[in-house]
N, C-alpha and C positions, 0 to 999 in steps of 0.2 A: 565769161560774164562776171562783170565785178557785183561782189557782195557788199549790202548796206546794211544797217542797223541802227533804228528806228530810238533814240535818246526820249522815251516815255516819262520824262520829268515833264518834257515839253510839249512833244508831240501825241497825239489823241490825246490830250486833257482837257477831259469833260467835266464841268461843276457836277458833282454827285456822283459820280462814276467811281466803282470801286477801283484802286490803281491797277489789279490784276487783268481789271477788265481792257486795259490799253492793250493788253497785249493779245487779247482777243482783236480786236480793233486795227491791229499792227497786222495781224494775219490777216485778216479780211484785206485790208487794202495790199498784198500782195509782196510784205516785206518775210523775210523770212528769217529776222533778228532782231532782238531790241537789247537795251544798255538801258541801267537807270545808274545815280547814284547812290546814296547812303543805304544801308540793309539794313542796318538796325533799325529803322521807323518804318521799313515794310514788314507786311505779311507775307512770310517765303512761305509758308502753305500753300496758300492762297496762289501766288507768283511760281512756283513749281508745278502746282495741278496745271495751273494756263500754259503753260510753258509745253506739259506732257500732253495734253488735248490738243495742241495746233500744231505740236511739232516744230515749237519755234525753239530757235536756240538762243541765251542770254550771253552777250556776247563780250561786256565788262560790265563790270560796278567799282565804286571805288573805298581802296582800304581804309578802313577807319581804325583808331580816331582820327578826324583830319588835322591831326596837332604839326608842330612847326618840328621839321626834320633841323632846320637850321639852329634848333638850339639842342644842345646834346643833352640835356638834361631831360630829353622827351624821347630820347631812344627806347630805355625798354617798356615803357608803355606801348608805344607806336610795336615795336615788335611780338607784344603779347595781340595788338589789337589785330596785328598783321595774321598772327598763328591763326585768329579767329575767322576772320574773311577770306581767308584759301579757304577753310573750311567748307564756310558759304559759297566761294565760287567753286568748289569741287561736284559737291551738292545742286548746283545750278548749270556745273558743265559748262561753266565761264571762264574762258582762255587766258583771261585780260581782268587784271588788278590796277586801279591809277590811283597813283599818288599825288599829291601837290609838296613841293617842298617847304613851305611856309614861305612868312612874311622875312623881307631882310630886318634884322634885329640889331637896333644903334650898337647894345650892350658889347658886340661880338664885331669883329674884325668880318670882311668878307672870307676871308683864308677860311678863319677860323671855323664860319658857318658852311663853308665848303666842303671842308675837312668831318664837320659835322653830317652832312646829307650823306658821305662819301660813306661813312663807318656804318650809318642805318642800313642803306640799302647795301651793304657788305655783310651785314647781319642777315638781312631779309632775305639774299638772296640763299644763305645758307637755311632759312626756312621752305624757302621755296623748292628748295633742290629737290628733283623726281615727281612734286606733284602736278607738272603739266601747264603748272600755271605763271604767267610773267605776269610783272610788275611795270610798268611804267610811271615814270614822271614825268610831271606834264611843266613844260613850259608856259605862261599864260602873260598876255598883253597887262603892262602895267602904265599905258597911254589913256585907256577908258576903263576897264572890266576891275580892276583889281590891282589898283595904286600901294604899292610897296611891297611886293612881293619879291622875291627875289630872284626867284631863275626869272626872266623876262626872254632870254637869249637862246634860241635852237643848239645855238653851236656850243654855248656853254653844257648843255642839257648833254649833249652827245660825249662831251669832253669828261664828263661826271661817269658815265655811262662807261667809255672806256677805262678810266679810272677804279673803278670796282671792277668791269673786265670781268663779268658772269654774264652767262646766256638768260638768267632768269632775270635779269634786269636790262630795261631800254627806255624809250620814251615813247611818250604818246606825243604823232604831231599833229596838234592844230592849228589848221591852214587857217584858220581865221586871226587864233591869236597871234601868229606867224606873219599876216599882211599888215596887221592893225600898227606892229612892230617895224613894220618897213622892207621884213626879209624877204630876201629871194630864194625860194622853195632850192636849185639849183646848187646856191653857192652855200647855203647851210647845210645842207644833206649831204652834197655830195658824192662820196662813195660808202656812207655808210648807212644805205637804205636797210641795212639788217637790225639795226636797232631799234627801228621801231617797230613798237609791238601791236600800236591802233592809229586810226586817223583821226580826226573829228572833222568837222566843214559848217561854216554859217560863211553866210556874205558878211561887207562893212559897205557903206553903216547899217547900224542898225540889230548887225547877230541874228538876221532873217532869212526866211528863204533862198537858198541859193536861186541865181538867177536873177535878183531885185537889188544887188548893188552891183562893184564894181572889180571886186577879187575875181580872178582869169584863175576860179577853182577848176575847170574842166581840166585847162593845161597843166595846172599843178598835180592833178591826179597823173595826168595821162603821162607824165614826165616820172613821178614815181609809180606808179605801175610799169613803166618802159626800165626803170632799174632791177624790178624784179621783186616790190610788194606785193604781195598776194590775204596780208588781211582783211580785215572788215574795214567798213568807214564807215563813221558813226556820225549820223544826219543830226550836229547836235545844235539845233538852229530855233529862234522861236519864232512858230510859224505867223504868217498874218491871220491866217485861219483855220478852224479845224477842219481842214479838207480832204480826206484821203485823195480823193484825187490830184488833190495839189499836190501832195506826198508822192504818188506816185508816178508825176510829171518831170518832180526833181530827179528821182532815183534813173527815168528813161534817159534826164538832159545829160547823166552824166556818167551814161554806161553802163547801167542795171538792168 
């Protein structure tokens, strides 16, 4: 049975609902994980009791600050802020750290902002070492979501990944921003399904519900599950409606 997990930025967000309450809400409709991002603007009290009453487990959140890895002059910030959210995810029993590499920055050469991403998460992952916890970067569509960014490219993300060459770092793939990009889940991945440390999934257009556009997510799972992921995947889609049962229609269409 494949494992989901419930991106509560989006999903069960009810006007007036306290945020810990989603994950009550995430239990009720039969998920057994959720993912937010940022921690510093939540209440982890609050998000830890819920967590220890349903039995649900938190399954990433992401490292802050979310400053630009590509310019080096934000390393050790990013890596103090880094020390901080292991923390938090140790605390929350959250597997999965995401990073974004920032924006491509005119000032700097691509090498150079390569070289720069390469040295953080070489630092990070000497933070990370024995606490259990990976770190991923994320790749993201720079055609609609998030113009100028700079990793755009799976296989560059992997290439990075090798490059520092530690088990505490890999990438997060998402298949959405992944399709929106043009790739082929197949010919980007290829043999190195061990790198990645989460999934994420929305359709295009749109970053909706699976099942309501035109990305072939089922095959792209069932193609990386068949290499040997065994992660979460994280439903990170904004729904048409607050439906658990729609929620829970996606997670059956697609293996859950």
């Amino acid at each position: 049975m494949r494992q989901f997990s419930a991106c509560i930025e989006w999903l069960f967000a009810r006007d007036g609902d306290a945020f810990a309450d989603r994950i009550r809400m995430a239990y009720a409709a039969g998920l057994d994980a959720v993912e937010f991002w940022r921690w510093t603007d939540k209440d982890l009290n609050a998000i830890a009791a819920a967590a220890a009453e349903t039995g649900i487990a938190v399954s990433s959140i992401v490292a802050e600050p979310m400053i630009a890895l590509t310019n080096p002059a934000n390393k050790e910030a990013w890596l103090k802020g880094l020390r901080e959210s292991a923390a938090v995810a140790q605390r929350l029993g959250a597997p999965v750290l995401i990073a974004q590499a920032g924006d491509d920055l005119p000032e700097f050469s691509r090498a150079e902002q390569r070289a720069a991403i390469v040295a953080a998460l070489s630092a990070g992952a000497d933070i990370l070492e024995g606490s259990a916890v990976r770190l991923g970067v994320e790749p993201l569509n720079t055609r609609i979501d998030h113009p100028g960014y700079y990793l755009s490219s799976t296989m560059e993300g992997l290439d990075i990944v090798d490059e520092v060459g530690r088990p505490e770092i890999g990438i997060v793939y998402d298949l959405y921003h992944s399709a929106v990009m043009g790739e082929d889940t197949r010919e980007v991945v290829g043999d190195r399904i061990d790198r990645i440390v989460h999934i994420h999934i929305a359709d295009h257009p749109g970053r909706n519900d699976p099942g309501t556009g035109h990305i072939d997510l089922a095959k792209r799972l069932d193609w990386l599950y068949a290499q040997g992921y065994r992660g979460r995947v994280g439903l990170e889609y904004k729904p048409a409606m607050q439906d658990p049962a729609a929620v829970r229609a996606v997670v059956k269409s697609l293996g859950g």
